[in-house]
PDB file with SEQRES, HELIX, SHEET and CRYST1 records, atoms N, CA, C and O in Angstrom:
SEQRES   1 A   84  UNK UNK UNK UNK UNK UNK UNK UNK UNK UNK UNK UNK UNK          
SEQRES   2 A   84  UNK UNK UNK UNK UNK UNK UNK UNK UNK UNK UNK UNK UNK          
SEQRES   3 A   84  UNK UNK UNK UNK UNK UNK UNK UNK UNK UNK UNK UNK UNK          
SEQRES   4 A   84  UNK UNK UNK UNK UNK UNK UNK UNK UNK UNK UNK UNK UNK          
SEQRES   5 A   84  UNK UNK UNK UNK UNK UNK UNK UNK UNK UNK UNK UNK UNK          
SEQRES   6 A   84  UNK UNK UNK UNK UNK UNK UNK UNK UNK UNK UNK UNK UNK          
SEQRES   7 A   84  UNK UNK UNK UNK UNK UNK                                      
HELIX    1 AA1 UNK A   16  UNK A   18  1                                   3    
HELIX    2 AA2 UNK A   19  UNK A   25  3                                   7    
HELIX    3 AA3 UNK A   32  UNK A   38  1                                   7    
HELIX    4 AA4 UNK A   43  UNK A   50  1                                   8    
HELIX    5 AA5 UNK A   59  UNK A   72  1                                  14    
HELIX    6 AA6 UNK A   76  UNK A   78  5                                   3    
SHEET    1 AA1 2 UNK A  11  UNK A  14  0                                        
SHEET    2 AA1 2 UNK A  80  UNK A  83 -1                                        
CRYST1    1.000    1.000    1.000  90.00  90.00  90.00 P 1           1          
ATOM      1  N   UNK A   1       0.836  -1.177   0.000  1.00  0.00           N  
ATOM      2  CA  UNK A   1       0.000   0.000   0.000  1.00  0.00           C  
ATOM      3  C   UNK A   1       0.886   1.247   0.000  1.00  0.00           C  
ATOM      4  O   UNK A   1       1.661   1.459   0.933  1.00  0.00           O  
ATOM      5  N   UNK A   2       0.799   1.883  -0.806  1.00  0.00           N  
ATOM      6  CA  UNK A   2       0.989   3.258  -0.783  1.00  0.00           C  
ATOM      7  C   UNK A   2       1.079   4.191   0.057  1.00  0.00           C  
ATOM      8  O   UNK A   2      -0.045   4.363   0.528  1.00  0.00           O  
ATOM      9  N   UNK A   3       1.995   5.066   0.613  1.00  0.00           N  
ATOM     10  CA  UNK A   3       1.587   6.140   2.024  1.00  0.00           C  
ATOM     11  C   UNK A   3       2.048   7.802   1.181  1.00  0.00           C  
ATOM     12  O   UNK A   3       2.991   8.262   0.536  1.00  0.00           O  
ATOM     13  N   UNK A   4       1.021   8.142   1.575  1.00  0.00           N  
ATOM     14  CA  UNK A   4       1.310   9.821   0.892  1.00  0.00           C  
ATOM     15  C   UNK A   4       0.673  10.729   2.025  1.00  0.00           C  
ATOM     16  O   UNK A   4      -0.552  10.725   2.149  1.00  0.00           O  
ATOM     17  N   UNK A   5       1.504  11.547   2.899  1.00  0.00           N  
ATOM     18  CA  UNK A   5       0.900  11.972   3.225  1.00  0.00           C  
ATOM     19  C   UNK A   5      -0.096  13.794   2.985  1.00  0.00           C  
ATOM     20  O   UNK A   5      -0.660  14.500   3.822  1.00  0.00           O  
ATOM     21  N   UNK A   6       0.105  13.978   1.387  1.00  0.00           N  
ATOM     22  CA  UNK A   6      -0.273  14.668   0.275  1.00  0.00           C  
ATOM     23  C   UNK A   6      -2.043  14.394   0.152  1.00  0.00           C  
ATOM     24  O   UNK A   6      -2.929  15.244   0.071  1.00  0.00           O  
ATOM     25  N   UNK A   7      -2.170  12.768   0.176  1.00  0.00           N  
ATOM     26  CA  UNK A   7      -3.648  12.086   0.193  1.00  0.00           C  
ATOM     27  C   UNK A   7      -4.044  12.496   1.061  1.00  0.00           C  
ATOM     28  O   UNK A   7      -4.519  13.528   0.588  1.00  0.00           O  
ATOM     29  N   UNK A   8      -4.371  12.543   2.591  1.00  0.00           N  
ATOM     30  CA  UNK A   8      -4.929  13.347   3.343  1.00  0.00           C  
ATOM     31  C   UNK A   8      -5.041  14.978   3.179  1.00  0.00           C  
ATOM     32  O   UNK A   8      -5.424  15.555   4.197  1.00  0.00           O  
ATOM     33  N   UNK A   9      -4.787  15.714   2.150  1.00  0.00           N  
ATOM     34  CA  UNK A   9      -4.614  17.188   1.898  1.00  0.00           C  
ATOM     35  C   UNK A   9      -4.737  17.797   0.499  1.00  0.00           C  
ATOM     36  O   UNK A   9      -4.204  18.703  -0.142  1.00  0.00           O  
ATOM     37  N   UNK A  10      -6.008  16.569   0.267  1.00  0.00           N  
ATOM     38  CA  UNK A  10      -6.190  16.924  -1.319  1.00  0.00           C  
ATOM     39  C   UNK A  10      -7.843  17.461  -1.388  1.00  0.00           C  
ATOM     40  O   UNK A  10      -8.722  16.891  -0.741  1.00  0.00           O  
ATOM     41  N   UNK A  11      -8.114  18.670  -2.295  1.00  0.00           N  
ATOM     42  CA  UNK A  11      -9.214  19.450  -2.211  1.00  0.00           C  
ATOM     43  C   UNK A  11      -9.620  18.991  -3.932  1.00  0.00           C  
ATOM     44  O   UNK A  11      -8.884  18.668  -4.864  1.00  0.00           O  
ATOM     45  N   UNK A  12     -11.008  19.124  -3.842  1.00  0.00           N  
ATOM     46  CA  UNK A  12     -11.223  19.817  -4.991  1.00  0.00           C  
ATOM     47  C   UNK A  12     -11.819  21.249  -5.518  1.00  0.00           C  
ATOM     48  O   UNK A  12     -12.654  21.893  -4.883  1.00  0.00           O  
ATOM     49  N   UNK A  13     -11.338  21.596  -6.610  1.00  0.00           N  
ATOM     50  CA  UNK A  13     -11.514  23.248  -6.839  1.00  0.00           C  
ATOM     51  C   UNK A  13     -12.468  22.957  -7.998  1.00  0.00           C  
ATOM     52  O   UNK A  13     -12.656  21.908  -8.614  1.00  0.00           O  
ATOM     53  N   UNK A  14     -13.117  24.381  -8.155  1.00  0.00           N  
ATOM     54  CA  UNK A  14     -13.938  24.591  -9.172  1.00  0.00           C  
ATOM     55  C   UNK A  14     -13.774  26.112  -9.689  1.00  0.00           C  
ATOM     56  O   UNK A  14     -13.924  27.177  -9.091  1.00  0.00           O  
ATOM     57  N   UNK A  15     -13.388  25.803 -11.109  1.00  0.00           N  
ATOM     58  CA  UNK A  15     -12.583  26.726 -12.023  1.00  0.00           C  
ATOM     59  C   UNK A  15     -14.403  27.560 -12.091  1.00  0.00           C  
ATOM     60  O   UNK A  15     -15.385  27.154 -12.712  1.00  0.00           O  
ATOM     61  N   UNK A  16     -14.311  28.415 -11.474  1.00  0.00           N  
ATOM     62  CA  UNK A  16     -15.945  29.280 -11.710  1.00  0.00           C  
ATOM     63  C   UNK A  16     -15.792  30.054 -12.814  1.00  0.00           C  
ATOM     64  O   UNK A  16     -16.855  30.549 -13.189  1.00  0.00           O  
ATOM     65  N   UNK A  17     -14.884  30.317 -13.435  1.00  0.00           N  
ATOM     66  CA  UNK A  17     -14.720  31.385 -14.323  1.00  0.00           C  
ATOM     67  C   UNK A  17     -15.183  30.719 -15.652  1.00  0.00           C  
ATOM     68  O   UNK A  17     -16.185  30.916 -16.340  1.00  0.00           O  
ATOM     69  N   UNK A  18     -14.378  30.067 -15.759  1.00  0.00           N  
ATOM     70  CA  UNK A  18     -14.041  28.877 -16.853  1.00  0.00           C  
ATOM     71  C   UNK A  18     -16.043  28.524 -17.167  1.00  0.00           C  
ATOM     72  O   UNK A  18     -16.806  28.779 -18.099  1.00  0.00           O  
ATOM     73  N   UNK A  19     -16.212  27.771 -15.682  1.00  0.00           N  
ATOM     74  CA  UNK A  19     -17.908  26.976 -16.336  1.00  0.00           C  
ATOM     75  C   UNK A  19     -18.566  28.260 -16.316  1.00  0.00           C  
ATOM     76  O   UNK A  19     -19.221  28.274 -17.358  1.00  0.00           O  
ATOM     77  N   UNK A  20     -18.787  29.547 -15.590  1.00  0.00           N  
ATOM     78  CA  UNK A  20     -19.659  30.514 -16.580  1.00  0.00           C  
ATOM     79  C   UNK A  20     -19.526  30.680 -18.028  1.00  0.00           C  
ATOM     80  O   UNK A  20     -20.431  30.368 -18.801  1.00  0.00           O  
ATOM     81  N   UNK A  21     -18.386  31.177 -18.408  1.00  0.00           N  
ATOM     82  CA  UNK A  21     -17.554  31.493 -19.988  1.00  0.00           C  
ATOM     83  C   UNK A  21     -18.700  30.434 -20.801  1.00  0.00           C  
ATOM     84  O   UNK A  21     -19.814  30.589 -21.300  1.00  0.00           O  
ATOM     85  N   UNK A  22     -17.507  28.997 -20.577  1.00  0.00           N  
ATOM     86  CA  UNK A  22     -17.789  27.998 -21.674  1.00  0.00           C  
ATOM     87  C   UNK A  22     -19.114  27.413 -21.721  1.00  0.00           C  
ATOM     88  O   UNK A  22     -19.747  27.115 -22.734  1.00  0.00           O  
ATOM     89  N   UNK A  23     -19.564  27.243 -20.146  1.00  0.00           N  
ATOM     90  CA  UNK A  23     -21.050  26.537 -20.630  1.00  0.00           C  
ATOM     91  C   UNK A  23     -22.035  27.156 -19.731  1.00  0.00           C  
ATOM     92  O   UNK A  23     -22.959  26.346 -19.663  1.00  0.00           O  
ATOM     93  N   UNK A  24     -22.305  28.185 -19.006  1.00  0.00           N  
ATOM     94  CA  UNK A  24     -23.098  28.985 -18.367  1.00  0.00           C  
ATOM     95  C   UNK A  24     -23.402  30.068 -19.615  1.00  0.00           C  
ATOM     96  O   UNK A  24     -24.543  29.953 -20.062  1.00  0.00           O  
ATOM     97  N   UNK A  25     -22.723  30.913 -20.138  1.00  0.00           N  
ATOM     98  CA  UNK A  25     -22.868  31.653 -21.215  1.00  0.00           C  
ATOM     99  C   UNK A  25     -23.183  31.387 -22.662  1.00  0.00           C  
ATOM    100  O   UNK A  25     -24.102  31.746 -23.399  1.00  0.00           O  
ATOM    101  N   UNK A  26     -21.891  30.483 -22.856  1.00  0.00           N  
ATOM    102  CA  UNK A  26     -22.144  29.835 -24.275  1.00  0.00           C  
ATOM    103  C   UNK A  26     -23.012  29.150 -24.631  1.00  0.00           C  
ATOM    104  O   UNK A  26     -23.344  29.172 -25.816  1.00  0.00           O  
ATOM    105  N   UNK A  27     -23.759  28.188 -23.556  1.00  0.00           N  
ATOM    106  CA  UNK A  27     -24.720  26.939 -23.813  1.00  0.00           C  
ATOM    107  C   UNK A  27     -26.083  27.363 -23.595  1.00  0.00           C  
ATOM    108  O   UNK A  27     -27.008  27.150 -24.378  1.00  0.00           O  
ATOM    109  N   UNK A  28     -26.174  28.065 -22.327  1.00  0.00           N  
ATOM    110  CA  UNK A  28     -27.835  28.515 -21.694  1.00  0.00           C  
ATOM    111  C   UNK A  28     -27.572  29.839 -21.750  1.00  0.00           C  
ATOM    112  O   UNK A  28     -27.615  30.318 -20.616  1.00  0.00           O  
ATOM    113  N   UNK A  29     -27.343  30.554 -22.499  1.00  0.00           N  
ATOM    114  CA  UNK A  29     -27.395  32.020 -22.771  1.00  0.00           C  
ATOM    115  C   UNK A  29     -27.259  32.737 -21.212  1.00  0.00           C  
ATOM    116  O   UNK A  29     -27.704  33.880 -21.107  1.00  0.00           O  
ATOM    117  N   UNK A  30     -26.854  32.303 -20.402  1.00  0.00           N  
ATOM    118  CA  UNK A  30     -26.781  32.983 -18.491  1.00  0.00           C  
ATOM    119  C   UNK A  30     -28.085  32.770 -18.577  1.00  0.00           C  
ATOM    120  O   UNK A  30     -28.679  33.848 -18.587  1.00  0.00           O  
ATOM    121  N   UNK A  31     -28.975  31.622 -18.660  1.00  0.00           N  
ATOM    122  CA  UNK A  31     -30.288  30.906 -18.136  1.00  0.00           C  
ATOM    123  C   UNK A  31     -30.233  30.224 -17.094  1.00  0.00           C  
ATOM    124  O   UNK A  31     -30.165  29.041 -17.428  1.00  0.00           O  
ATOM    125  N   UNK A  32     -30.225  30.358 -15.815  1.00  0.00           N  
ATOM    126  CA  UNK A  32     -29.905  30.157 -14.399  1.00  0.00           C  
ATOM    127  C   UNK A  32     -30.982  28.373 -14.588  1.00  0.00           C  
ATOM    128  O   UNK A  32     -30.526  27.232 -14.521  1.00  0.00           O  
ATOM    129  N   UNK A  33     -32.182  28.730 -14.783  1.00  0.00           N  
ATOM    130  CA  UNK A  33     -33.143  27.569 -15.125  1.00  0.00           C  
ATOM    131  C   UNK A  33     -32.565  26.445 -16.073  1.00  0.00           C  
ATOM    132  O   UNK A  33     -32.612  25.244 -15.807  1.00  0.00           O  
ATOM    133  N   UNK A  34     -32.120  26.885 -16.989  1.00  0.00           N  
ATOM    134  CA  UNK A  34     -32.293  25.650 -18.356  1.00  0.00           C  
ATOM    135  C   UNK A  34     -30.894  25.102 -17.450  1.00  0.00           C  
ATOM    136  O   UNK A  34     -30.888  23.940 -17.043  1.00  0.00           O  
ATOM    137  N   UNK A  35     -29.566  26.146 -17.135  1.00  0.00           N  
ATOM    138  CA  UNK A  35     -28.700  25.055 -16.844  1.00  0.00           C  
ATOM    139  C   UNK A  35     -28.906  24.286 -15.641  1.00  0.00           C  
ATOM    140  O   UNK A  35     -28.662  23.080 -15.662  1.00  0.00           O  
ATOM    141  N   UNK A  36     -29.230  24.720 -14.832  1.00  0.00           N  
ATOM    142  CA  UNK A  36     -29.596  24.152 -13.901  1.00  0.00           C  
ATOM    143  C   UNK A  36     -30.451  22.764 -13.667  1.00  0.00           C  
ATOM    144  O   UNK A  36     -30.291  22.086 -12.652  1.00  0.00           O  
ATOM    145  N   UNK A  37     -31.513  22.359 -14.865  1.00  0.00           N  
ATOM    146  CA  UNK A  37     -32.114  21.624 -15.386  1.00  0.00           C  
ATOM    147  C   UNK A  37     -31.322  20.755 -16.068  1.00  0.00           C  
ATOM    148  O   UNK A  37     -31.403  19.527 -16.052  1.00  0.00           O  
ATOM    149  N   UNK A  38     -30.728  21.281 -16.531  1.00  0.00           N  
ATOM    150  CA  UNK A  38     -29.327  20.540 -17.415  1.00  0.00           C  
ATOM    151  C   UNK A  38     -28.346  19.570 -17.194  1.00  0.00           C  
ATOM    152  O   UNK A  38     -27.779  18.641 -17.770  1.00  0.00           O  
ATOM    153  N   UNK A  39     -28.392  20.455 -15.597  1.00  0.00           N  
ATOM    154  CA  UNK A  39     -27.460  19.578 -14.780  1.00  0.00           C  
ATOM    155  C   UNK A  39     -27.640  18.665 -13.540  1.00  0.00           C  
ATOM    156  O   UNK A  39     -26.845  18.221 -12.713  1.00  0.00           O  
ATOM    157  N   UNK A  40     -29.231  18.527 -13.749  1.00  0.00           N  
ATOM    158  CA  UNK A  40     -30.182  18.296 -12.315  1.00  0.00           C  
ATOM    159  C   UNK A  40     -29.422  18.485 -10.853  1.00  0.00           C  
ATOM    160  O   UNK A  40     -28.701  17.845 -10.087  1.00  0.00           O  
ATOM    161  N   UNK A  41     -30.120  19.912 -10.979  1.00  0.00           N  
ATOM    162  CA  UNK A  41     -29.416  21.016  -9.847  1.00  0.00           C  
ATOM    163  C   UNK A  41     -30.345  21.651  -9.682  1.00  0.00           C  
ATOM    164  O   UNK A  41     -31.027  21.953 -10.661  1.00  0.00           O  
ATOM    165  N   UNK A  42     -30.753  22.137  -8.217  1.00  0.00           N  
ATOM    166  CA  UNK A  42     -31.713  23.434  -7.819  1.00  0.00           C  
ATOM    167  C   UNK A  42     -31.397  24.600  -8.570  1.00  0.00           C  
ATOM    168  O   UNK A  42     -30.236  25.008  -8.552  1.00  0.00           O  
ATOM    169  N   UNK A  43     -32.316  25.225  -9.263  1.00  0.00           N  
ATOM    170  CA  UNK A  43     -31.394  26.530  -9.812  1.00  0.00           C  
ATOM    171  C   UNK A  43     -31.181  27.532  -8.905  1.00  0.00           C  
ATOM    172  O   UNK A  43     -30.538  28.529  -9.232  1.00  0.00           O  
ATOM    173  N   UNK A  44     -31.780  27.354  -7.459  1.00  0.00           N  
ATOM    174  CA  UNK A  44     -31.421  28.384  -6.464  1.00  0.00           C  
ATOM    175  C   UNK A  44     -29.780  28.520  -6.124  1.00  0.00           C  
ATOM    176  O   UNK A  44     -29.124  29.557  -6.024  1.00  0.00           O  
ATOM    177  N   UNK A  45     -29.463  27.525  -6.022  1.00  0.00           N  
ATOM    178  CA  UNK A  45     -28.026  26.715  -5.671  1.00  0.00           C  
ATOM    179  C   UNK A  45     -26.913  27.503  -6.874  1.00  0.00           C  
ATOM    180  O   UNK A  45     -26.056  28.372  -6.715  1.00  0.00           O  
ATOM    181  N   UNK A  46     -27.283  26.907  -7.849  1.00  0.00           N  
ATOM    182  CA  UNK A  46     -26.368  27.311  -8.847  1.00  0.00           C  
ATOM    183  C   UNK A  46     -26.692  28.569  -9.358  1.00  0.00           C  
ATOM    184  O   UNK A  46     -25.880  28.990 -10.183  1.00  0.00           O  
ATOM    185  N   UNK A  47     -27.626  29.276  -9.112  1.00  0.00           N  
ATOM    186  CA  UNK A  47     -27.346  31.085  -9.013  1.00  0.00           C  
ATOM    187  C   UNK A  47     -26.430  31.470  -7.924  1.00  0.00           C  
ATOM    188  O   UNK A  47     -25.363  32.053  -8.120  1.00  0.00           O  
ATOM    189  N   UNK A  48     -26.870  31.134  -6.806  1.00  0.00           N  
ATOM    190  CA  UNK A  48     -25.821  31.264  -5.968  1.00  0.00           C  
ATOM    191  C   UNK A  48     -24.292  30.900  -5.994  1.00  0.00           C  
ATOM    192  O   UNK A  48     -23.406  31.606  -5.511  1.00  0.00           O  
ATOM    193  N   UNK A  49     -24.097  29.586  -6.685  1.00  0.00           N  
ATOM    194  CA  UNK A  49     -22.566  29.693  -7.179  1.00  0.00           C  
ATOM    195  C   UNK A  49     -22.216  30.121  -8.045  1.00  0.00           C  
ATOM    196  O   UNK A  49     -20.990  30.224  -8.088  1.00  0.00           O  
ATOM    197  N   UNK A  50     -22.838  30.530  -9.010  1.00  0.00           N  
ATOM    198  CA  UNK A  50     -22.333  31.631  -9.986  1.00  0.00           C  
ATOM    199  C   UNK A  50     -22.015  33.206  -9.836  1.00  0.00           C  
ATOM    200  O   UNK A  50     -21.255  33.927 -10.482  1.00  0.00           O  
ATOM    201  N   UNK A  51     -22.613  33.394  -9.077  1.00  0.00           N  
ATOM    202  CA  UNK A  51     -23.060  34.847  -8.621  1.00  0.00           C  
ATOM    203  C   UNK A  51     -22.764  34.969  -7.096  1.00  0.00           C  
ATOM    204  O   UNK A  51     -23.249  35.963  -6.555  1.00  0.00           O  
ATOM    205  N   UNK A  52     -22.323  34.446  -6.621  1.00  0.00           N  
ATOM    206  CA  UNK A  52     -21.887  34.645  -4.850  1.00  0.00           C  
ATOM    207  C   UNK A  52     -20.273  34.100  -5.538  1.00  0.00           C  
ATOM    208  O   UNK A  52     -20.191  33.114  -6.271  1.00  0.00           O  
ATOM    209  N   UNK A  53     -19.246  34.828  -5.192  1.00  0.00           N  
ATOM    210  CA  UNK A  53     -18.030  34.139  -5.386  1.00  0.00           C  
ATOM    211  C   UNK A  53     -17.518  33.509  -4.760  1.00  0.00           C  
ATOM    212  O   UNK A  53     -16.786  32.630  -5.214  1.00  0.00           O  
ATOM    213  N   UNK A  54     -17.713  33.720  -3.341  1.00  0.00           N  
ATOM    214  CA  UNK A  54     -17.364  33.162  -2.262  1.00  0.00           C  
ATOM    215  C   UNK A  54     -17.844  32.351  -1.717  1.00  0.00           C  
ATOM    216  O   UNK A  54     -17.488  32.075  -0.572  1.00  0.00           O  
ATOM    217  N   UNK A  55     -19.100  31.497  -2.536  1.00  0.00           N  
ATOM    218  CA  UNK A  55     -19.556  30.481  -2.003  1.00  0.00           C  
ATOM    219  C   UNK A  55     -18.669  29.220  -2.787  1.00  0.00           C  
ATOM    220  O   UNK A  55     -18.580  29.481  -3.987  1.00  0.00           O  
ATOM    221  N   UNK A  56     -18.100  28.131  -2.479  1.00  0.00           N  
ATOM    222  CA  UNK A  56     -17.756  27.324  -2.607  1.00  0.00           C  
ATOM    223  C   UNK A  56     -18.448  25.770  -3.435  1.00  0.00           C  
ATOM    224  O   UNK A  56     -19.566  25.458  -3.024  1.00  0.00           O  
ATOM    225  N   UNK A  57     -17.916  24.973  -4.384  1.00  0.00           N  
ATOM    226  CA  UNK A  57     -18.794  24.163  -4.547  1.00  0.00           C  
ATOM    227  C   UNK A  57     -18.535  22.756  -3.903  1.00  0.00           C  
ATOM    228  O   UNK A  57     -17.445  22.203  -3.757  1.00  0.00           O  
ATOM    229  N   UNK A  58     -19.642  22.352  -3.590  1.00  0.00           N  
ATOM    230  CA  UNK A  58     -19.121  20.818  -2.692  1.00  0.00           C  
ATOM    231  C   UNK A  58     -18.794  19.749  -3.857  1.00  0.00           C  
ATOM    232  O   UNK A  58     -18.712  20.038  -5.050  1.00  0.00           O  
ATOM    233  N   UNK A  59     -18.574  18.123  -3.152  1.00  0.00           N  
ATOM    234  CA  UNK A  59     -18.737  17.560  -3.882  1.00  0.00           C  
ATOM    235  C   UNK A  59     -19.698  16.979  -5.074  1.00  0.00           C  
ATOM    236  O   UNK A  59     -19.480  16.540  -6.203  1.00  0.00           O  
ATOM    237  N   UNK A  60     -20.945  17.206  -4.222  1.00  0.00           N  
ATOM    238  CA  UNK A  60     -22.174  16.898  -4.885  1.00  0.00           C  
ATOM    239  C   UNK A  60     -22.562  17.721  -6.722  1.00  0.00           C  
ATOM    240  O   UNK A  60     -22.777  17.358  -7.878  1.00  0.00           O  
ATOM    241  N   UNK A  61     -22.447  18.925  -5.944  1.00  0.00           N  
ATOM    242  CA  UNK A  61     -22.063  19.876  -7.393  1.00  0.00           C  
ATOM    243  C   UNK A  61     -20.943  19.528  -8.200  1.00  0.00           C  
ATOM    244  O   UNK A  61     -20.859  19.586  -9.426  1.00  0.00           O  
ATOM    245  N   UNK A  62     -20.275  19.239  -7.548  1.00  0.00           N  
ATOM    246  CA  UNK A  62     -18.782  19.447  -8.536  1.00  0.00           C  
ATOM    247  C   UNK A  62     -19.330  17.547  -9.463  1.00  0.00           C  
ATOM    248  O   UNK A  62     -19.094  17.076 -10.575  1.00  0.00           O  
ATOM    249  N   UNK A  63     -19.840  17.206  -8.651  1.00  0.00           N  
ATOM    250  CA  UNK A  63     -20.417  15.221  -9.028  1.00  0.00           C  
ATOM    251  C   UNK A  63     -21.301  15.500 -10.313  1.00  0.00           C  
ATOM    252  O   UNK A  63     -21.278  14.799 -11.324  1.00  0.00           O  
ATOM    253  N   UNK A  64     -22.252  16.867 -10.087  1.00  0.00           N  
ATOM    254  CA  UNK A  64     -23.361  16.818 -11.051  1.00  0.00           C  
ATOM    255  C   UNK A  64     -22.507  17.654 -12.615  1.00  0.00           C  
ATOM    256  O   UNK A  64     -22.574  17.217 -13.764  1.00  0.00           O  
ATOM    257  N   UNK A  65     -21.774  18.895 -12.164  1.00  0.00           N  
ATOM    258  CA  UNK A  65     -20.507  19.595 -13.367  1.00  0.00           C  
ATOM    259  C   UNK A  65     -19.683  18.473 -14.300  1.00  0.00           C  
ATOM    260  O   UNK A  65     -19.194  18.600 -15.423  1.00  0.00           O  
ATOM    261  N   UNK A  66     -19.728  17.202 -13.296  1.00  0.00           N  
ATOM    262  CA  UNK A  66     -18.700  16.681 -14.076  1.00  0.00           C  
ATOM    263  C   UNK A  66     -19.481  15.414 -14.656  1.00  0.00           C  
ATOM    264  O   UNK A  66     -18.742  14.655 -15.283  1.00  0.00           O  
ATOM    265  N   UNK A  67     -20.739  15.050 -14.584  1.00  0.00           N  
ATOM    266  CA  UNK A  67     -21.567  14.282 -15.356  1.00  0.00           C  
ATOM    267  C   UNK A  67     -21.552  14.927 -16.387  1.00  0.00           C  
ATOM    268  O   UNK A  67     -21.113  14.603 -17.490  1.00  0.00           O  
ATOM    269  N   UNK A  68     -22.340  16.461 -15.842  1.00  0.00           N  
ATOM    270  CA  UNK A  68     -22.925  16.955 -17.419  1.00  0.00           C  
ATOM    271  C   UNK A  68     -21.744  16.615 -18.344  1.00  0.00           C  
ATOM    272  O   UNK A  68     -21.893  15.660 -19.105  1.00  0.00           O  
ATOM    273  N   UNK A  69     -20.242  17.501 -18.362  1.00  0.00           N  
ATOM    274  CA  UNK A  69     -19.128  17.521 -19.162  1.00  0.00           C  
ATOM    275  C   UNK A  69     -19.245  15.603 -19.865  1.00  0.00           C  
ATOM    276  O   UNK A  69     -19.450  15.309 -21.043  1.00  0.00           O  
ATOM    277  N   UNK A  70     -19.112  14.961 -19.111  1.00  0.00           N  
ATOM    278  CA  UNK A  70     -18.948  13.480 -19.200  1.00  0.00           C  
ATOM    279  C   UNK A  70     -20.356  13.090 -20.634  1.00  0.00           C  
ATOM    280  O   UNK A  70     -20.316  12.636 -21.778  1.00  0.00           O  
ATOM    281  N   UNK A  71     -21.211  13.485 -19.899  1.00  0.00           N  
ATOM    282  CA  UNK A  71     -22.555  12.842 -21.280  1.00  0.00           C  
ATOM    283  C   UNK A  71     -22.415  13.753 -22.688  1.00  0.00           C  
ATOM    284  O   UNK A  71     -22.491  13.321 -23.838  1.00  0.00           O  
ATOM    285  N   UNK A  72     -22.109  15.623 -22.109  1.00  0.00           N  
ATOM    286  CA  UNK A  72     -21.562  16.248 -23.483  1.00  0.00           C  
ATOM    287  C   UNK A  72     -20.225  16.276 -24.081  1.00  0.00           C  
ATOM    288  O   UNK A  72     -20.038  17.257 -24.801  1.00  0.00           O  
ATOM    289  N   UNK A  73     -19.438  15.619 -23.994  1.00  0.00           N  
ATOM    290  CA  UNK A  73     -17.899  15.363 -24.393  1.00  0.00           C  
ATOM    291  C   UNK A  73     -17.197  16.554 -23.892  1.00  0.00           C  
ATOM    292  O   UNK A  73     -16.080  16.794 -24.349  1.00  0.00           O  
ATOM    293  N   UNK A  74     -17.686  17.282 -23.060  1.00  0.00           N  
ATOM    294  CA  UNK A  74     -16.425  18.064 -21.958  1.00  0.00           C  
ATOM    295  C   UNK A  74     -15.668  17.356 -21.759  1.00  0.00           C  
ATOM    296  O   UNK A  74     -15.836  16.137 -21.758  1.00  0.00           O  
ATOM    297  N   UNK A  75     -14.393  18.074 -21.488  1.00  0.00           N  
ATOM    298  CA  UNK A  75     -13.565  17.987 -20.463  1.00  0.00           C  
ATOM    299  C   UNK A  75     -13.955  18.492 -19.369  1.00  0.00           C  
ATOM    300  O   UNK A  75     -13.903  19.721 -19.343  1.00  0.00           O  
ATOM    301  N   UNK A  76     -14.430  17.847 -18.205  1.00  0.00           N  
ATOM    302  CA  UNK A  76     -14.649  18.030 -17.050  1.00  0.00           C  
ATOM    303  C   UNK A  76     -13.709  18.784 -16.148  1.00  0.00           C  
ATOM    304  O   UNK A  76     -14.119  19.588 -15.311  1.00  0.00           O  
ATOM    305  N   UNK A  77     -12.036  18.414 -16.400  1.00  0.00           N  
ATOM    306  CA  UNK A  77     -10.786  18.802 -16.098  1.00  0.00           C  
ATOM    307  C   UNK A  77     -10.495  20.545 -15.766  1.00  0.00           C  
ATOM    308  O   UNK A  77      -9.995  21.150 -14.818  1.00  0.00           O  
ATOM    309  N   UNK A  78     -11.199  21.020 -17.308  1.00  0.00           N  
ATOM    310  CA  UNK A  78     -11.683  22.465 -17.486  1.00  0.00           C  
ATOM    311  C   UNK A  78     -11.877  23.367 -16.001  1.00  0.00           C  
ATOM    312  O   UNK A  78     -11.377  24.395 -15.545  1.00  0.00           O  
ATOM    313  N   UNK A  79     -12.852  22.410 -15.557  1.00  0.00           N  
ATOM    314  CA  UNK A  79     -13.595  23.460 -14.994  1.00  0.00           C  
ATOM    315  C   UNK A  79     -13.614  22.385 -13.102  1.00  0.00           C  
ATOM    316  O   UNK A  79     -14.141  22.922 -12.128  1.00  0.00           O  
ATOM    317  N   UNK A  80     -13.186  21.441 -13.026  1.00  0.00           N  
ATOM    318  CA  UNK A  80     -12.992  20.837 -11.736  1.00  0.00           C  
ATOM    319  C   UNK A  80     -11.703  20.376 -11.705  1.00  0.00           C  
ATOM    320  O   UNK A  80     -11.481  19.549 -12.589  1.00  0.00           O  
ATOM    321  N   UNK A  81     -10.390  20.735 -10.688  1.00  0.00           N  
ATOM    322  CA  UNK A  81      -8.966  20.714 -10.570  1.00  0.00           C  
ATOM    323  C   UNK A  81      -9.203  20.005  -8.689  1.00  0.00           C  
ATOM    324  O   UNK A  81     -10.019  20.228  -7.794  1.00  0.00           O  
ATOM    325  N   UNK A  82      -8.006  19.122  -8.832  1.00  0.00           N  
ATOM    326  CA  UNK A  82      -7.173  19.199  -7.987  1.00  0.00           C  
ATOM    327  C   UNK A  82      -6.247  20.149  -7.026  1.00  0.00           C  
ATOM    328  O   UNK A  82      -5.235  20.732  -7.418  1.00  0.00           O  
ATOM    329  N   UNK A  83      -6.640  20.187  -6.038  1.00  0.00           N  
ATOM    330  CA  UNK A  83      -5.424  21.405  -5.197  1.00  0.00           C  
ATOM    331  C   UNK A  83      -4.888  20.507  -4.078  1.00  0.00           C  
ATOM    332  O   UNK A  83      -5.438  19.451  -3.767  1.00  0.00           O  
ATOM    333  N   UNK A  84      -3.846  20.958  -3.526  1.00  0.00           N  
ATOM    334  CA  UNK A  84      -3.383  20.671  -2.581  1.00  0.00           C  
ATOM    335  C   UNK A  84      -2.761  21.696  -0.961  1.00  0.00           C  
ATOM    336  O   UNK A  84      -2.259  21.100  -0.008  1.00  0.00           O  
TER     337      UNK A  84                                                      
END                                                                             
């Protein structure tokens, strides 16, 4: 087995800039509803992470960002990173 102690101190980030641009803007014209629908997500939620900067996205969101990318041939990578 493997020991890192790096693995205990690994986050995930969400490139917010990036998923407004490419698929908040480009795809649902800044339609808080359709993407949100899109991505079976409250659209209360994801106004709020678009538009609150400082709100953070959990896993659950970052789970549903990286389906959508996955069924539309995104790169998911784009817009959900690794930090440490």
């Amino acid at each position: 087995m493997i020991e890192d102690e790096d693995i205990d101190h690994i986050f995930l980030g969400f490139n917010r800039r990036a998923f407004i641009q490419d698929i908040f803007e480009k795809e649902f014209n800044a339609n808080v509803r359709k993407c949100a629908m899109a991505m079976d997500m409250v659209p209360n939620y994801l106004r709020d992470l678009i538009y609150t900067p400082t709100r953070g996205a959990g896993n659950k969101t970052l789970s549903h960002i990286f389906r959508y990318c996955k069924k539309t041939g995104k790169n998911p990578e784009l817009y959900i990173f690794i930090k440490k």
